[in-house]
NUMI-253887 format. One record per residue (C-alpha): x, y, z; residue in one letter. Coordinates in Angstrom, 2 decimals, always signed. Each point is the difference from the previous one (the first is absolute). Layout:
NUMI-253887
east|north|up|rest
X|Y|Z|A
...
This chain:
NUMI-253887
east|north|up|rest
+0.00|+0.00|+0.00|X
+1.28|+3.61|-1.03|X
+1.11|+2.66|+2.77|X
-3.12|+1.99|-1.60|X
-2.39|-3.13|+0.48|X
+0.98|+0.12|+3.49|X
-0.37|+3.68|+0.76|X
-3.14|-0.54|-0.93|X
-1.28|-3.34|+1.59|X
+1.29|+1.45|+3.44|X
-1.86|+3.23|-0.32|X
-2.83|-1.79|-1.16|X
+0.32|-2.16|+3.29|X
+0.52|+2.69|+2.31|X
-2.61|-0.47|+3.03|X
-2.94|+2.49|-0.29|X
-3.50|+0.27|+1.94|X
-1.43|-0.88|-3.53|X
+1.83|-2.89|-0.10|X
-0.08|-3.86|+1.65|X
+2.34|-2.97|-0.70|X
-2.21|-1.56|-2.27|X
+0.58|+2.89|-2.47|X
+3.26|+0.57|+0.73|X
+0.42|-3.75|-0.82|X
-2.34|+0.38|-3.59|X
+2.44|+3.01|-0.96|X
+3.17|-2.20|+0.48|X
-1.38|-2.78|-1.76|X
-0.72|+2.27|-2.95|X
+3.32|+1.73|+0.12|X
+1.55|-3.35|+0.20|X
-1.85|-1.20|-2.98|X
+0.90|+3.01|-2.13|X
+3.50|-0.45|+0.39|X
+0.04|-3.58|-0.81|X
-1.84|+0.75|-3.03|X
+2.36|+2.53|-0.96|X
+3.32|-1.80|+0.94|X
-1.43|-3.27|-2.48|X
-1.08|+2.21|-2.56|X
+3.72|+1.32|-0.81|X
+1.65|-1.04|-2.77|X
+2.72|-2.37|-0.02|X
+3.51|+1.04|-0.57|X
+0.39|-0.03|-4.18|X
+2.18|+1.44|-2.46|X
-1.28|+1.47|-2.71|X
+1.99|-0.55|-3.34|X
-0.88|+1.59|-3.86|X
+1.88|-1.43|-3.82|X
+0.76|+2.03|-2.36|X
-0.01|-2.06|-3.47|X
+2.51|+1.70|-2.01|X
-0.39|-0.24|-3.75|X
-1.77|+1.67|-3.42|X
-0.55|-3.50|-1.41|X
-2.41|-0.53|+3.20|X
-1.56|+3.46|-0.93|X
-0.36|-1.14|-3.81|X
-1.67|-3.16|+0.58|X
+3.01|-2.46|-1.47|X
+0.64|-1.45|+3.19|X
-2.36|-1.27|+2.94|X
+1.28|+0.99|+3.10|X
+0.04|-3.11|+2.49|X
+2.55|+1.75|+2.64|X
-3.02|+1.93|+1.60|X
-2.22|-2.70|+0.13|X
+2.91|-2.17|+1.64|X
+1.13|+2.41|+2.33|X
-3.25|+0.66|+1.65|X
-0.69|-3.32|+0.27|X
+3.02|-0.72|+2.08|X
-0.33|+2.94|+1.66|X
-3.75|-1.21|+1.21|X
+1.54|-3.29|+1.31|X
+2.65|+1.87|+2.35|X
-2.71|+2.13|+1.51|X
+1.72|+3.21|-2.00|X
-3.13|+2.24|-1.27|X
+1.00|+1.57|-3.74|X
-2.10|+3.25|-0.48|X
+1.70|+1.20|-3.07|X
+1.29|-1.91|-3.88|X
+0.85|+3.20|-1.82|X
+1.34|-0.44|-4.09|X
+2.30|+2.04|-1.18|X
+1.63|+0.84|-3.50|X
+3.97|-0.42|-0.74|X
+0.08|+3.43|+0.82|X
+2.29|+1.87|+2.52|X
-2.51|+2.46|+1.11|X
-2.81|-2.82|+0.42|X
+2.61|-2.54|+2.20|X
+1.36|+2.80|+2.62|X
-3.03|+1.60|+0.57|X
-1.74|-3.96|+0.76|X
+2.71|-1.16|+2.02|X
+0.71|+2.92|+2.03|X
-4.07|+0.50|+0.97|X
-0.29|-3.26|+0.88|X
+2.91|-0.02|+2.07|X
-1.36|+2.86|+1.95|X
-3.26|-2.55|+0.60|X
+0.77|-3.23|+0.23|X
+2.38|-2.35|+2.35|X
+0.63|-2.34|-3.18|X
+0.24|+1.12|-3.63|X
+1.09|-2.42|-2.73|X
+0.52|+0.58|-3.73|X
+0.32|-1.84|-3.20|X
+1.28|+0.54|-3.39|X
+2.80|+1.86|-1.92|X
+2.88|-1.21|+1.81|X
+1.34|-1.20|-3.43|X
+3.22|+0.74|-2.15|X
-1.88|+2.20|-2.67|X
-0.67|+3.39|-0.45|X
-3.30|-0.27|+1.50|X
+0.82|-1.59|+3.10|X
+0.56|+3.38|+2.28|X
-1.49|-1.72|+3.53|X
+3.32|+0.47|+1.64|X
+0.39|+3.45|-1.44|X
-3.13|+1.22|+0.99|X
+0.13|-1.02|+3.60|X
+3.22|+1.70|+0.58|X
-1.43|+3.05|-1.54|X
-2.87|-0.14|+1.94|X
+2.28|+0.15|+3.03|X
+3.13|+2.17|-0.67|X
+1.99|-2.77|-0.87|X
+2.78|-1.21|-2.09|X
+0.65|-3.36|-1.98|X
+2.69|-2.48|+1.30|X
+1.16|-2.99|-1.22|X
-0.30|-3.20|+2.39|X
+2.86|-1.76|-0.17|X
-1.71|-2.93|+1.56|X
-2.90|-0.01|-2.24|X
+2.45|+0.18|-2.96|X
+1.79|-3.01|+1.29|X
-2.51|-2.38|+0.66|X
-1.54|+1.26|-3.31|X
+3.48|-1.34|-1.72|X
+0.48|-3.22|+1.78|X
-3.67|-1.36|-0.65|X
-0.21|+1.69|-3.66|X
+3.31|-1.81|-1.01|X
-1.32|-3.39|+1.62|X
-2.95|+0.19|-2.41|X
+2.34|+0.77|-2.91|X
-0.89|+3.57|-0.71|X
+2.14|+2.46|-1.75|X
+0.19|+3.14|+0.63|X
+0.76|+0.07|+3.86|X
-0.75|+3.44|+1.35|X
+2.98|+2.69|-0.05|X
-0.62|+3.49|+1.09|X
+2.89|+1.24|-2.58|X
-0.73|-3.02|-2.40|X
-1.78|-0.51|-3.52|X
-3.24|+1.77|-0.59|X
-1.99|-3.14|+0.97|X
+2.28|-0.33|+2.85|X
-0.93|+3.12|+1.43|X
-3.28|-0.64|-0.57|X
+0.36|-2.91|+1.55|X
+1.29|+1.74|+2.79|X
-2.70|+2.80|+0.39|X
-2.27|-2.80|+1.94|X
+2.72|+0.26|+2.96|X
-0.18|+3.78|-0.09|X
-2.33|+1.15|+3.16|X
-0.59|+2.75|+2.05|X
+2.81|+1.03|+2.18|X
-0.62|-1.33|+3.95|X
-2.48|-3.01|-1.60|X
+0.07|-2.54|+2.45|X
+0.18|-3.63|-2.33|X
-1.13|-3.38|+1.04|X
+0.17|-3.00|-2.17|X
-2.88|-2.24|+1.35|X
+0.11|-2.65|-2.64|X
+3.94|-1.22|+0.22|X
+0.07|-1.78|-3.74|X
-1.22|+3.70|-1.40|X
+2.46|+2.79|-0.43|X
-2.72|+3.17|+0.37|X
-0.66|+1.20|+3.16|X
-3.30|+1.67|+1.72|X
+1.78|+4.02|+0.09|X
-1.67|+1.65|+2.90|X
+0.06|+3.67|-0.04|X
-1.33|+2.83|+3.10|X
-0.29|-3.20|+1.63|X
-3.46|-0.61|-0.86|X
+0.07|-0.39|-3.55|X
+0.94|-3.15|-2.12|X
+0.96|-0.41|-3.16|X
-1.20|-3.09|-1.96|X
+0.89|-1.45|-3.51|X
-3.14|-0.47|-1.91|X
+0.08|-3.15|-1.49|X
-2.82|-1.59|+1.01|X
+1.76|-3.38|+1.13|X
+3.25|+1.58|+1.20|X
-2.54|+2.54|+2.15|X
-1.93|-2.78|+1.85|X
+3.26|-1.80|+0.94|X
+1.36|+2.86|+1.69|X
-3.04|+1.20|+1.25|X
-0.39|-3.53|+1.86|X
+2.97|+0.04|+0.49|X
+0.43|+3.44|+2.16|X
-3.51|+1.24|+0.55|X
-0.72|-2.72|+3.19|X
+3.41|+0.98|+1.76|X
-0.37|+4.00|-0.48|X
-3.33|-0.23|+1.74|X
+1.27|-1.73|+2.78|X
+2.76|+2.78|+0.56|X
-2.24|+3.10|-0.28|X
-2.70|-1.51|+2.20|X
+0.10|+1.00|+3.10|X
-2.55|-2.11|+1.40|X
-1.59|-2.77|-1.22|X
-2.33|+0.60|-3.16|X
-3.04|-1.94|-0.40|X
-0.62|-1.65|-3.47|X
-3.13|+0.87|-1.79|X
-3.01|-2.49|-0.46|X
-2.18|+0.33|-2.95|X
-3.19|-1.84|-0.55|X
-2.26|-0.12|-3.39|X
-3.86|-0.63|-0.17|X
-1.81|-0.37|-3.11|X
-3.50|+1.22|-0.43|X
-2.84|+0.11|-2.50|X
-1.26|+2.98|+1.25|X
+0.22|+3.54|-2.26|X
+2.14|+2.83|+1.81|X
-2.99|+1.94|+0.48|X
-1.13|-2.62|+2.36|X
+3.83|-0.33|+1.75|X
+0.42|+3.22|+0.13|X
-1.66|+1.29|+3.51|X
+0.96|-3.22|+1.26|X
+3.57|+1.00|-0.32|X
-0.11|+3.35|+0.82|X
-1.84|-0.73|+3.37|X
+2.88|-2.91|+0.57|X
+3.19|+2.33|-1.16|X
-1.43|+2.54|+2.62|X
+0.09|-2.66|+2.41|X
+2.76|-2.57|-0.62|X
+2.47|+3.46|-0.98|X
+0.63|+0.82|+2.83|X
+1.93|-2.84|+0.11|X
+2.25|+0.45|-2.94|X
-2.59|-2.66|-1.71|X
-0.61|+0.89|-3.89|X
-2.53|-1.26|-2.44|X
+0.44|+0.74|-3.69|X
-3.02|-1.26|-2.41|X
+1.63|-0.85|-3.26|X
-2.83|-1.44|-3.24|X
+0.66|-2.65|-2.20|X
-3.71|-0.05|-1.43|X
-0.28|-0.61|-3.71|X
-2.99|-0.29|-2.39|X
+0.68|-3.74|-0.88|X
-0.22|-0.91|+3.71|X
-3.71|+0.74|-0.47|X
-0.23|-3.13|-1.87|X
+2.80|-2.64|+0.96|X
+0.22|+0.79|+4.06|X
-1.36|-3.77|+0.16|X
+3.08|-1.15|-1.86|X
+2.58|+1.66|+2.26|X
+1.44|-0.76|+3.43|X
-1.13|+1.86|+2.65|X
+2.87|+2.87|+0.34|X
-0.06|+0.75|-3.27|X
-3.83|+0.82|-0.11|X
+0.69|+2.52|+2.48|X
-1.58|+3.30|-1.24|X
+2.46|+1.63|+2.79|X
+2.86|-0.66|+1.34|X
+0.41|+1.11|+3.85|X
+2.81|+0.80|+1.26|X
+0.87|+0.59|+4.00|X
+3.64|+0.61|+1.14|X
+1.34|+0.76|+3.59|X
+2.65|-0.49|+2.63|X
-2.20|-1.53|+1.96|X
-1.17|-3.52|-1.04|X
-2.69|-0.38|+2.75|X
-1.84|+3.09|-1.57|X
+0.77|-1.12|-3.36|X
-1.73|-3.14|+0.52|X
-2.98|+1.69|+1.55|X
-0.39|+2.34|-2.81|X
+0.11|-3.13|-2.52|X
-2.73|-1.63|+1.94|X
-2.06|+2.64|+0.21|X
+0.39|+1.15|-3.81|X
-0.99|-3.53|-0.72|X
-3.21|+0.16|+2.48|X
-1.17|+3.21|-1.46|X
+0.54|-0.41|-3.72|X
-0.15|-3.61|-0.60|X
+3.73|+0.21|-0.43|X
+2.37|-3.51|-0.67|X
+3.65|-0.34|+0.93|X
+2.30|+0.65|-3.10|X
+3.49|-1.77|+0.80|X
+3.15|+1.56|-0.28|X
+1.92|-0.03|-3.34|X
């Protein structure tokens, strides 16, 4: 209970002619109440990350990007809530101004994309412009990148002072000066460059992402959490009713079930041929709406499920 709580429970309590133990016993029981409410209704302890996808073929529609999707997904397992995916163009302008904003905001910021050899790879660049800060070469970096490249039997080692592709070759060991490096995957040479401590710097190749992602993601929220941070629980019910129907029902339960850090998202998947060939398909996919409920706290999300399921006829969707 808070010093303020107190103040005020003990003046409340202070013996008048008005007042008997009976009430002075009611008003504790209340105060007591409100507190506990208040203490359980805190959020856990989380840190809040954002990505910044890093690329014009995203922008142009040539490429899916996966990295997001990934990202947040691993983030959700670790109990690390991602508020922000911003996409930005191989621009300088467009990679500070992303990187140092969501710096300023977030505990965790990862990025993917232009970390290349060609002209249009200018991650590196960008971040130490964003920041004041120069380009060194890692002599490390370049190192490992020589021992493993000339086990594979590529030409072309990297060489600061080399051949053209050399250098080029070189540029992906060219970061922002004071980058701290880790090389999470040992058989790789390129490392996860962290910059203003919070930011890290990701290749964007969607397999060579998710390795290192796996890779460092678990152990850097185990270092920045100060106390232990819950995982999320997500539940999905499937319904036949419209979302004209569902919706008061989930306004009236968001009110309620909020308070707890509980949120339901309503997300369609109606189409006109599942007028005529609903008897033909399982049950999940005849859903006309897919509910979702997310939380910190599984007890709550299991209560909201059931009662989702009570008032709109709802049926458990599993898990992907």
């Amino acid at each position: 209970m808070s010093g303020c709580r107190w103040i005020w429970c003990r003046q409340a309590l202070l013996p008048t002619a008005a007042t008997d133990a009976a009430s002075r016993c009611r008003v504790l029981r209340r105060a007591l109440s409100t507190a506990a409410v208040s203490l359980h209704t805190q959020p856990s302890h989380s840190l809040k990350a954002a990505f910044c996808v890093i690329g014009d073929e995203i922008l142009n529609g040539k490429v899916l990007d996966v990295n997001s999707h990934l990202f947040a997904k691993r983030c959700f397992e670790l109990g690390v809530e991602v508020d922000k995916i911003e996409v930005v163009p191989d621009t300088y302008d467009a990679i500070s101004l992303s990187v140092r904003q969501l710096s300023r905001s977030h505990d965790v910021v990862f990025t993917s994309g232009g970390i290349g050899p060609t002209h249009d790879d200018i991650t590196y660049s960008a971040v130490a412009k964003a920041f004041g800060r120069e380009l060194q070469y890692s002599q490390e970096t370049l190192e490992r990148m020589r021992r493993i490249m000339k086990d594979r039997g590529i030409q072309h080692l990297p060489d600061p002072h080399g051949s053209p592709e050399q250098v080029a070759c070189a540029r992906m060991a060219l970061f922002p000066a004071g980058s701290q490096l880790a090389y999470p995957c040992g058989e790789l040479w390129v490392p996860v460059v962290r910059v203003e401590q919070n930011i890290h710097i990701f290749p964007g190749i969607p397999k060579l992402f998710e390795r290192l992602v796996d890779a460092y993601l678990p152990k850097l929220v185990t270092n920045l959490s100060k106390t232990s941070i819950l995982a999320f629980s997500r539940v999905l019910v499937g319904t036949w009713a419209r979302e004209s129907v569902i919706a008061p029902v989930l306004t009236r339960l968001q009110e309620r079930y909020g308070r707890y850090g509980i949120r339901l998202g309503s997300y369609p998947t109606w189409t006109p041929e599942d007028q005529h060939d609903s008897n033909s398909r399982s049950k999940a996919s005849r859903a006309m709406v897919v509910l979702s409920v997310v939380g910190k706290d599984k007890a709550r999300v299991e209560s909201c499920r059931l009662e989702l399921c009570k008032l709109l006829g709802g049926f458990d969707i599993p898990p992907e």
